[in-house]
C-alpha positions in Angstrom: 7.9 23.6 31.7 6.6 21.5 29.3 8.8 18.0 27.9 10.1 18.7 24.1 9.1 15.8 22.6 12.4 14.5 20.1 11.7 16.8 16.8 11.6 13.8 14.5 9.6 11.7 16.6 7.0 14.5 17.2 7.0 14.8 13.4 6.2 10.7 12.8 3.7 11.3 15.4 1.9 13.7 13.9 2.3 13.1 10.3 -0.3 10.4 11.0 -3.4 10.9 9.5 -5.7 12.7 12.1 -3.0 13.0 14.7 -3.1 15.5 17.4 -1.2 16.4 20.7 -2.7 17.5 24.1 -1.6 17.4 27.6 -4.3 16.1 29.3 -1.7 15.0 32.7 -0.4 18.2 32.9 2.5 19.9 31.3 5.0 17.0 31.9 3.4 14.5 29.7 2.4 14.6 25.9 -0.5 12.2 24.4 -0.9 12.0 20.8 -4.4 10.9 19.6 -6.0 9.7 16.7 -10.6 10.0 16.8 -9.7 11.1 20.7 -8.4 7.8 20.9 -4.8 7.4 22.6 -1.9 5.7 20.4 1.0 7.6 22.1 2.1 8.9 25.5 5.3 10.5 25.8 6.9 11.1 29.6 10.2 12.3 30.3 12.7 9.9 28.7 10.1 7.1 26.8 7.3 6.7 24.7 4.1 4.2 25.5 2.9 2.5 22.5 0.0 0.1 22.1 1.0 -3.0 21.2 0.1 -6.6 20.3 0.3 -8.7 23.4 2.6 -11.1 21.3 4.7 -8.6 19.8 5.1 -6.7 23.0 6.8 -9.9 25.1 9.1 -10.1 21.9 10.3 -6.7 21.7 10.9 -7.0 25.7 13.4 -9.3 25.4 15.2 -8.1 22.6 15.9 -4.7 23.9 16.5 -3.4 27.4 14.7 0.1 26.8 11.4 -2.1 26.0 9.4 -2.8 29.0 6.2 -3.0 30.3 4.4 0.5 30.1 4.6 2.2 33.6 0.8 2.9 34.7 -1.0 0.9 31.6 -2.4 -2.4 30.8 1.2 -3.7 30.3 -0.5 -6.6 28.4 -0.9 -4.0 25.7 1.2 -1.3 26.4 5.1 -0.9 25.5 7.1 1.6 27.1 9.9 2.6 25.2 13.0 4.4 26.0 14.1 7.3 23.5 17.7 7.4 24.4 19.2 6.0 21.0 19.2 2.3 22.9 16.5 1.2 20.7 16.7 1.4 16.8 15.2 4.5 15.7 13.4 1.9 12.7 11.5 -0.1 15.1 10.7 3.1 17.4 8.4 4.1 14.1 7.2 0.5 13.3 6.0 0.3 17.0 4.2 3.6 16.6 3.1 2.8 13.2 1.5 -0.6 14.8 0.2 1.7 17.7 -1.6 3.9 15.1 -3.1 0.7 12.8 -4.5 -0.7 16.4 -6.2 2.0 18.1 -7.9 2.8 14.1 -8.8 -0.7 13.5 -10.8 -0.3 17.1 -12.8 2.9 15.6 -16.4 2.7 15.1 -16.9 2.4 11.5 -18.3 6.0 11.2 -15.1 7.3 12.7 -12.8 5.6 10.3 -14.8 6.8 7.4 -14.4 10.2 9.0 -10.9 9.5 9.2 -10.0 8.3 5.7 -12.4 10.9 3.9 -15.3 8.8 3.4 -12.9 6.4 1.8 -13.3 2.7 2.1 -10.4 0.2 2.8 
């Protein structure tokens, strides 16, 4: 059976501009991509968010359901429990900061695919 992601965190996720969901690790584990590129991984009771390096040791020691993300560069990886122990606020500034990340590392034809031909 596959994990049902938290309605209104699946609905941040994918209210981001060019977000999609697959289950490339089976049924068990949901991915949410931006260009193909990874910005979320959910499991069973957390979410892995990118992160910045400097950011990501803060966030650790402020809150017990931050740690290092299980089976990632925990340099730059954030797991995040989903059980209420962290503010629901910073769960979607760490995704939004997962999100600006992994577009600010797109090739410059793929962000102008992403924002419309737009230029920021």
């Amino acid at each position: 059976m596959k994990y049902q992601t938290p309605p209104h965190i699946e609905a941040y996720l994918l209210a981001k501009k060019g977000a999609a969901k697959s289950y490339p690790f089976g049924e068990d584990v949901v991915v949410y991509k931006v260009m193909k590129k990874m910005f979320a991984l959910i499991g069973d009771i957390g979410i892995n968010l990118k992160c910045d390096p400097d950011e990501a040791i803060i966030w650790r020691s402020m809150y017990d359901g931050i740690t290092p993300a299980y089976h990632m560069n925990k340099e730059h990886w954030n797991s995040v429990l989903l059980d209420g122990s962290v503010p629901e606020d910073l769960v979607h500034k760490m995704i939004d900061d997962s999100y600006h990340l992994v577009v600010n590392k797109l090739t410059k034809k793929d962000k102008e695919r992403l924002l419309g031909g737009f230029k920021t």
